[in-house]
N, C-alpha and C positions, 0 to 999 in steps of 0.2 A: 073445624070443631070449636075453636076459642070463639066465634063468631055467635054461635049460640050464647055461650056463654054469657058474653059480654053484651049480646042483645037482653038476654034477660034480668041483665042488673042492671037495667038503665031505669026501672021501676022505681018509684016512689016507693023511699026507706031502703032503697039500693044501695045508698052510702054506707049502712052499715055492715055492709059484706063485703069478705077481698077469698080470691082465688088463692090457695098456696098451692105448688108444688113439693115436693120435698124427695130427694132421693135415698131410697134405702138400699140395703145392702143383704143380699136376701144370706143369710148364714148358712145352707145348705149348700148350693152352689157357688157362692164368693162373686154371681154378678149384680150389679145393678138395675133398677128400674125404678120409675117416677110412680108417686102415688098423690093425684090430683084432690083437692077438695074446694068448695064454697064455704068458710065459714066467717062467723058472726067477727068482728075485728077484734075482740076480749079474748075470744079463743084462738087466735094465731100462734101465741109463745107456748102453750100448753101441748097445740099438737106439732110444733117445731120440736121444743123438749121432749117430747114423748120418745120410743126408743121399741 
């Protein structure tokens, strides 16, 4: 799956995009699980902080 990925960011103005992962904790249950995204490199801190 990461192989997509990363084959598609290899585009011209690729640079400005990075992968996060980020783990949440879902409050219903108390387990965890990953929530992947593509964004622009200005928006990493904002949806790291997010909650």
């Amino acid at each position: 799956m990461a192989k997509k990925t990363v084959a598609g960011l290899r585009k011209q103005g690729a640079k400005d995009y990075t992968k996060v992962i980020k783990m949440v904790k879902s409050d219903k249950t108390g387990s965890y699980s990953f929530r992947e995204e593509v964004l622009p490199k200005d928006a990493v801190q904002d949806f790291l902080n997010d909650k």
